[in-house]
C-alpha positions as CSV (number, residue, x, y, z in Angstrom):
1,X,34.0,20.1,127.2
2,X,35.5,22.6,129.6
3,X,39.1,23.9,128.6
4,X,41.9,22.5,130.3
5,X,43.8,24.1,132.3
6,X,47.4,25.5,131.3
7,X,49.7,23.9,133.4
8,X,52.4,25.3,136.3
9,X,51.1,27.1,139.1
10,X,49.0,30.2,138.6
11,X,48.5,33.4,141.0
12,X,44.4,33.5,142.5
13,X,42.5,36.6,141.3
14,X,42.3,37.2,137.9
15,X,44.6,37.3,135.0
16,X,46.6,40.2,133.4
17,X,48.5,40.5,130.5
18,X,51.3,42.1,129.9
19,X,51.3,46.2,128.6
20,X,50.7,46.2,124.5
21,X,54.7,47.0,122.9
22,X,54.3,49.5,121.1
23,X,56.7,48.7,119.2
24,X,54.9,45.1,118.2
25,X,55.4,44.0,114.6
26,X,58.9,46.1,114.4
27,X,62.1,44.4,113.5
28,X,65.1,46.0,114.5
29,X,67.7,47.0,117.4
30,X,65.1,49.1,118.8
31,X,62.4,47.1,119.5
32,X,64.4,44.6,120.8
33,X,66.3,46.6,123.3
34,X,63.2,48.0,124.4
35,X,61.6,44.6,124.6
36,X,64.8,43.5,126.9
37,X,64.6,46.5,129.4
38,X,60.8,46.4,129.8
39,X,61.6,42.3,131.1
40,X,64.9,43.1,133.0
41,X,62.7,46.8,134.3
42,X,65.4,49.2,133.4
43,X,64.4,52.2,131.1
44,X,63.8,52.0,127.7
45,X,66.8,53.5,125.9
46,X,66.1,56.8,124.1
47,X,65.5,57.6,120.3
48,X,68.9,59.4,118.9
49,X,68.3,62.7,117.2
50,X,69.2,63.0,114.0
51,X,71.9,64.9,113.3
52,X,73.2,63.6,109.3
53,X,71.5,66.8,107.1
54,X,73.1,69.4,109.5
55,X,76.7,68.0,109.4
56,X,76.6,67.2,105.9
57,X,75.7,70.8,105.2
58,X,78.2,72.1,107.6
59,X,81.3,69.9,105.5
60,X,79.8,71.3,102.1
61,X,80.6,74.6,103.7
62,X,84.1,74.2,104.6
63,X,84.9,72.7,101.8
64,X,83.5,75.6,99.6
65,X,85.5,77.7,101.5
66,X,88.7,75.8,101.7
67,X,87.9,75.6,98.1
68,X,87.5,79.4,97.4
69,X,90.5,80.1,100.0
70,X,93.1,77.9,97.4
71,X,91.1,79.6,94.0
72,X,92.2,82.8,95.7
73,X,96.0,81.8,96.7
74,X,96.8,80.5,93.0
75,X,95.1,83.2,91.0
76,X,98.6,85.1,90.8
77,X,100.7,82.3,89.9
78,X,97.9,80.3,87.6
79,X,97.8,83.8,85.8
80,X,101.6,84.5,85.8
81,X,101.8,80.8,84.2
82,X,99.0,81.9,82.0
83,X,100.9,84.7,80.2
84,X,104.4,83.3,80.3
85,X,102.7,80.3,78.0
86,X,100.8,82.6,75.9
87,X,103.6,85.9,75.9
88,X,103.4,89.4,77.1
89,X,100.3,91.6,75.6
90,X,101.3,92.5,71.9
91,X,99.3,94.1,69.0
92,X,99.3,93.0,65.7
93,X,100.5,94.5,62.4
94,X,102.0,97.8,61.7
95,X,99.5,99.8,62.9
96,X,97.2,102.8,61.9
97,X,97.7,106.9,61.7
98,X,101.0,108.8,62.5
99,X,102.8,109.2,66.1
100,X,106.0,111.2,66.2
101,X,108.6,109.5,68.5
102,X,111.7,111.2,70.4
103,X,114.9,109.3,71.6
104,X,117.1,111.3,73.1
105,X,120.9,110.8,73.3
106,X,121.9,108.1,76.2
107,X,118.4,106.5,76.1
108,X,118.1,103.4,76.3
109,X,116.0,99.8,75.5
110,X,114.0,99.7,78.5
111,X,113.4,104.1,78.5
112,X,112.5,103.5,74.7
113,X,110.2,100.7,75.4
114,X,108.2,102.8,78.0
115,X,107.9,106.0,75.8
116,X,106.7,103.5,73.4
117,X,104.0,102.1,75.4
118,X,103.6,106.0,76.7
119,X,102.4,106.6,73.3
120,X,100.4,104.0,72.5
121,X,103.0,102.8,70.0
122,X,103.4,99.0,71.3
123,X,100.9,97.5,74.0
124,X,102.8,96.5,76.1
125,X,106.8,97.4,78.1
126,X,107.6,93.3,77.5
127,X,106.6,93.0,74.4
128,X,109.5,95.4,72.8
129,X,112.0,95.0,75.7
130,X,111.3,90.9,75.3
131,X,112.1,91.1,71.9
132,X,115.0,93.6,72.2
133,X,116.4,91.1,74.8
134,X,116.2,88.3,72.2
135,X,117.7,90.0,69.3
136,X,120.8,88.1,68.0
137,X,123.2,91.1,68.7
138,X,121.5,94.5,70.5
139,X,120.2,96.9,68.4
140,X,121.5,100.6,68.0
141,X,119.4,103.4,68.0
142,X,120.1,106.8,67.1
143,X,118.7,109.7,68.6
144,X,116.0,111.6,66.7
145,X,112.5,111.9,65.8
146,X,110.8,109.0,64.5
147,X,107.8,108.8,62.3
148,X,105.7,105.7,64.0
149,X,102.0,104.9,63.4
150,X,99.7,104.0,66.7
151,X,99.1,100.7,68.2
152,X,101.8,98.5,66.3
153,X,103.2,95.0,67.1
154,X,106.7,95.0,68.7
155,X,108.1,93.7,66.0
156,X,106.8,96.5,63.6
157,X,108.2,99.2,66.3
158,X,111.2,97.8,66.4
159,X,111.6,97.5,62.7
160,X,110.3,101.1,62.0
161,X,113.2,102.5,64.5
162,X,115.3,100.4,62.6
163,X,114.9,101.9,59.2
164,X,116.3,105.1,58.2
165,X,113.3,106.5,56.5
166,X,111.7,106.4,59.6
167,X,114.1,109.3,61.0
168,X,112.5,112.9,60.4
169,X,115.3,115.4,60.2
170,X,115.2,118.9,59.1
171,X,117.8,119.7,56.6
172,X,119.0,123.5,56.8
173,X,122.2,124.3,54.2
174,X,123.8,127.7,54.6
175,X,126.0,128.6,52.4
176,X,129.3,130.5,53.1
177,X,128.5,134.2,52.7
178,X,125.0,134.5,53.3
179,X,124.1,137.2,55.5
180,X,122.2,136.9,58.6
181,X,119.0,138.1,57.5
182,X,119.1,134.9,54.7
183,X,120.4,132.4,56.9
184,X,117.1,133.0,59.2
185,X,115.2,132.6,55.9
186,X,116.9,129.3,55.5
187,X,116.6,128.1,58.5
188,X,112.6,128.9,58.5
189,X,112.4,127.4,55.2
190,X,114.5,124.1,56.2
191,X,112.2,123.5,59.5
192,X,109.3,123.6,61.0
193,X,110.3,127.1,63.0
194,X,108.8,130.4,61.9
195,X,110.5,133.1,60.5
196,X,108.8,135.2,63.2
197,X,110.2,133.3,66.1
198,X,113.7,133.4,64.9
199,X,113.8,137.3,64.2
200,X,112.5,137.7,67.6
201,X,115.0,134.8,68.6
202,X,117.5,136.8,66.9
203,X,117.2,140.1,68.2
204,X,117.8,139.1,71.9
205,X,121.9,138.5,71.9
206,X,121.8,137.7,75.8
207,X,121.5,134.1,75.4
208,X,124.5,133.7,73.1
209,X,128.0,134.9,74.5
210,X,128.6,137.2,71.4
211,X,131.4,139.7,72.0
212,X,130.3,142.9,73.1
213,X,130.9,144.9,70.3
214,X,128.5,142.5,68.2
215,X,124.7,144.6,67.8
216,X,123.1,141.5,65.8
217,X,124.1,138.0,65.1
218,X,126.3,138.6,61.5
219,X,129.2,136.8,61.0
220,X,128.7,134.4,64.4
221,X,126.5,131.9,62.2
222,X,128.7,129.4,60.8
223,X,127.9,128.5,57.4
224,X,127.2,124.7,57.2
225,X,124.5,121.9,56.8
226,X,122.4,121.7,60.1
227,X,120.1,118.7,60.8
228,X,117.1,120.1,63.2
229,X,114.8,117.5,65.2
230,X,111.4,118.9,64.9
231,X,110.1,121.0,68.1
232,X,114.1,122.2,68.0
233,X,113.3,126.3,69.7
234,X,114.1,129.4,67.6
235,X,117.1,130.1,70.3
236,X,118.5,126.3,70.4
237,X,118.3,126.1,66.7
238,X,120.4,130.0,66.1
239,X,122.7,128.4,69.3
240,X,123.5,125.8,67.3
241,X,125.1,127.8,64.9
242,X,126.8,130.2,66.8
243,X,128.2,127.6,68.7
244,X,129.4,125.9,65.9
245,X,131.4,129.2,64.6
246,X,132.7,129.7,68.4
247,X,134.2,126.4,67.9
248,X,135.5,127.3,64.5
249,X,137.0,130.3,66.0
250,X,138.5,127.8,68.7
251,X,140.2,125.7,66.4
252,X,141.6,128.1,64.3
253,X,143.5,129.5,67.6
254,X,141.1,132.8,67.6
255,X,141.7,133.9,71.5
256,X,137.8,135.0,72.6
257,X,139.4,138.7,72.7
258,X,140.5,138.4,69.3
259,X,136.9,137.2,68.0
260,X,135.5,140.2,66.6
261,X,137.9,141.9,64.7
262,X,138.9,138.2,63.1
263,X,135.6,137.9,62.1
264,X,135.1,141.2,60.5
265,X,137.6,140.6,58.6
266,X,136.9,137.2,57.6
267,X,133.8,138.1,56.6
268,X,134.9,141.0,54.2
269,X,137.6,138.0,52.6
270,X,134.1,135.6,52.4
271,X,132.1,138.0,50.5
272,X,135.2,139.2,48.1
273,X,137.4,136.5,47.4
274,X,136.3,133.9,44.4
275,X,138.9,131.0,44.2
276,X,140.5,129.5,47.3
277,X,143.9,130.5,46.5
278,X,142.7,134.3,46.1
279,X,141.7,134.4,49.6
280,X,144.5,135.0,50.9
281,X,145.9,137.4,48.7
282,X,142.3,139.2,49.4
283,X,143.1,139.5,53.2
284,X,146.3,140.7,52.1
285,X,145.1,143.7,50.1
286,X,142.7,144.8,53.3
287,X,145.9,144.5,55.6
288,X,148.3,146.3,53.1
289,X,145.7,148.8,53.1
290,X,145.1,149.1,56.6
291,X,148.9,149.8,56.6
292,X,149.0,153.7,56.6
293,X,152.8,153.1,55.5
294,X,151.4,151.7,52.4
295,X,148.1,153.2,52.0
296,X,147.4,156.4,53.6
297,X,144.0,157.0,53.4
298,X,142.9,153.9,55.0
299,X,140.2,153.0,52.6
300,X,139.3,149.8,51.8
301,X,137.0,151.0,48.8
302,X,134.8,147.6,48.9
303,X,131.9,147.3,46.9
304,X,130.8,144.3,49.3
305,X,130.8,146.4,52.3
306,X,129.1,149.4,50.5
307,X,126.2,147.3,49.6
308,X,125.6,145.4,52.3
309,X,125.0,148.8,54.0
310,X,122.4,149.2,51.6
311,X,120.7,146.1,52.2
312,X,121.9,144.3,49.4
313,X,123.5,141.1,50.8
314,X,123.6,139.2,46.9
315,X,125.5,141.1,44.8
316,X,129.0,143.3,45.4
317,X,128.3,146.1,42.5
318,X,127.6,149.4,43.6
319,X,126.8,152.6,41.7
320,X,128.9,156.1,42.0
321,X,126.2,157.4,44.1
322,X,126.2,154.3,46.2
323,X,129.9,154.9,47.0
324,X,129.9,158.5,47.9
325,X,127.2,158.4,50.7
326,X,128.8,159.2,53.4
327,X,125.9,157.9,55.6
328,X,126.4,154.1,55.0
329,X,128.1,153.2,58.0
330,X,130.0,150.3,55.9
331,X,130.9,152.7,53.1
332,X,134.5,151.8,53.0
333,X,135.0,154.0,50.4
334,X,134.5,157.1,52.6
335,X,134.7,155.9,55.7
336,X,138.6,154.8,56.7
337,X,139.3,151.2,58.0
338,X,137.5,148.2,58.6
339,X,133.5,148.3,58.4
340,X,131.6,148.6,61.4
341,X,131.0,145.1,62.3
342,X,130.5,142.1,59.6
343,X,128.9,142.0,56.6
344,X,128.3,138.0,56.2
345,X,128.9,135.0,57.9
346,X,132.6,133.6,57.0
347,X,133.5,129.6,57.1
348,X,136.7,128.0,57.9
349,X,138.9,129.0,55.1
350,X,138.0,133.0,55.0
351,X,138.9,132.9,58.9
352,X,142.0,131.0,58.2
353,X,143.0,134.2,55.3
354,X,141.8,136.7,58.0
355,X,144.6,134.9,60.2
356,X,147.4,133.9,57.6
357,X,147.3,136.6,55.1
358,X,149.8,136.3,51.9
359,X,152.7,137.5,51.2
360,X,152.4,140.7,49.0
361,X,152.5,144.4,48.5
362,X,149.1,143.9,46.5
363,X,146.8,146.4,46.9
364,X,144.6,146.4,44.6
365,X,142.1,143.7,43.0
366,X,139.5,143.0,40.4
367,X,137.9,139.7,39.2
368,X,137.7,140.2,35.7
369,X,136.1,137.0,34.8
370,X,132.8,136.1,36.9
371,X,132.2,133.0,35.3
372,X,135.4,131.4,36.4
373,X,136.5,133.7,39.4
374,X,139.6,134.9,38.2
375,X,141.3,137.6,39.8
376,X,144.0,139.9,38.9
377,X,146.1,141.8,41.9
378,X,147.8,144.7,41.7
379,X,150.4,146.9,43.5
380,X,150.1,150.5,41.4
381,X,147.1,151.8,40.0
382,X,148.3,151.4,36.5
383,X,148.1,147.7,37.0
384,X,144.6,147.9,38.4
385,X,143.3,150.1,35.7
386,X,144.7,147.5,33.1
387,X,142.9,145.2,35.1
388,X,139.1,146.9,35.0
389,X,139.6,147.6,31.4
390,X,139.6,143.9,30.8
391,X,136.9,143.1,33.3
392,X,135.2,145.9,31.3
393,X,135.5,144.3,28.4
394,X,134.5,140.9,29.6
395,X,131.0,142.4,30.9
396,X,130.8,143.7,27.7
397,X,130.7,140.5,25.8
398,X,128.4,138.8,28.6
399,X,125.4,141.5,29.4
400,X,123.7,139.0,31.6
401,X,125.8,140.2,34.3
402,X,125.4,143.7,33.6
């Protein structure tokens, strides 16, 4: 049976069907919108590109950057927070080996902390001068050398500086008396200076304002117990002393003309008085003898004097042949009035006799007893011979002294 015909009116000529989609069997916005402009004959709308994987990369970059830009701007004060919670740089314990530290006079916390850091002593400047700052009252330090160790905590620093032991001083004693040449020996002995440097120290007098008549450095060392700081100069260590008897000189009310022949006399009283009353009966003998009213000749006939001239600065005895050489410049004996310049290094009380000089018409004197210092002083010679006959007499009974 022949098919039936579809319905509604149909064009003549044969039929065509419509283009294939090519979208057919898609579901979507797409196909549909096509499917709507191919029956209303406008264009098919166009395919978007796809743009997601660039701009997502493109964010991730920015980000890391903002990112790296904000890591870079807190990295001073996330590290500044850092060490104020965990405290400035500090080593531990009390450290290792031997560091010699110097504080000089008006120094003070923060110049110690950085000669401490200087010398590898503490770590760090904060960690002493923190813990300076949060002492309970501020400590004192006294200026000095200090024997430290390398790489200690601040705590240990501050406690070495602290403790007394830790101070190096060099001890010199010079007794009152001693003659230059023994008082260098001292001094070499007591520090870390050698005898060589001081000698050569000692025989330039330009650097020390002696008078002019001085030709060495006897009787301008005052005799007294010197603390040196190790790496103290040969010069600066010999100023110290002679500064030291200037000042003597000063209180005592010596005018700086008057300084040499005060001190040449002093230093006659130092070697040949014994007890501290005699010295001033002592300086009065040398006066009364320098008085040509009293004593005509001028002689001081002292057996210190004589034998410092022959290089004996321990003992006063001298022999007859001793005390007629005429060519010892400090022979007293033969030689009229004072010795040629000093012949030991007086303290305080011989310059105070060379000064204030007793009352007396003594002129002679003899210690008779060298165990106790006694001294007998007389005005005629038949006093003083009574008086060597029992020295005489004393030596006799105690030849250790002979």
């Amino acid at each position: 049976m022949p098919p039936t015909p579809a319905s509604g009116t149909a064009a003549a000529g044969p039929s065509t069907a419509p283009p294939a989609d090519p979208a057919a069997g898609r579901t979507g916005r797409e196909s549909r919108a096509n499917r709507r402009a191919q029956l209303s004959g406008l264009p098919a709308e166009k395919k978007p590109r796809r743009k997601g994987a660039w701009g997502c990369l493109i964010v991730l970059v920015v980000l890391l950057a903002l990112m790296g830009a904000a890591a870079f701007a807190l990295q001073g004060p996330i590290s500044q927070l850092i060490a104020a919670t965990q405290g400035p740089e500090d080593y531990e314990g009390s450290g290792s080996g031997e560091v010699l530290v110097m504080i000089h006079d008006g120094d003070t916390g923060s110049d110690i902390a950085n000669t401490l850091v200087d010398q590898d002593v503490v770590k760090s400047y904060d960690a002493f001068y923190n813990l300076l700052l949060a002492q309970a009252t501020d400590p004192v330090f006294q200026p000095g050398a200090y024997q430290l160790a390398s790489q200690m905590s601040a705590q240990a620093a501050l406690t070495a500086l602290q403790d007394p032991e830790s101070r190096q001083e060099l001890t010199v004693v010079i007794p009152e008396g001693t003659a230059a040449v023994d008082v260098l020996t001292s001094m070499s002995e007591g520090t870390d200076i050698p005898l060589a440097d001081l000698q050569a120290a000692a025989a330039d007098l330009s650097g020390f304002g002696l008078p002019a008549e001085a030709t060495s450095l006897e009787g301008f060392l005052f005799p007294a117990t010197y603390t040196f700081q190790p790496g103290t100069t040969a010069h600066d260590a010999i100023k110290t002393l002679v500064d030291r008897q200037f000042q003597a000189l000063d209180t005592a009310g010596v005018a700086p003309a008057d300084r040499w022949k005060t001190i040449v006399m002093a230093s006659l009283i130092q070697r040949e008085a014994g007890l501290k009353d005699d010295y001033f009966k002592v300086s009065r003998v040398f006066y009364n003898r320098l008085d040509p009213a009293q004593w005509e000749s001028g002689l001081l006939q002292s057996d210190a004097t004589v034998a410092y001239g022959t290089g004996n600065t321990h003992l006063v005895t001298t022999t007859d042949a001793e005390r007629a050489d005429a060519n010892n410049a400090y022979n007293t004996y033969v030689h009229p009035g004072p010795p040629v310049g000093p012949i030991s290094n007086p303290g305080d009380l011989a310059i105070d006799a060379a000064l204030h000089p007793a009352d007396g018409t003594w002129l002679f004197f003899v210690t008779w007893n060298l165990d106790t210092g006694e001294t007998i002083f007389s005005t005629t010679v038949e006093e003083h011979d009574a008086g060597v006959a029992k020295w005489l007499a004393w030596m006799d009974e105690h030849p250790e002294y002979g």
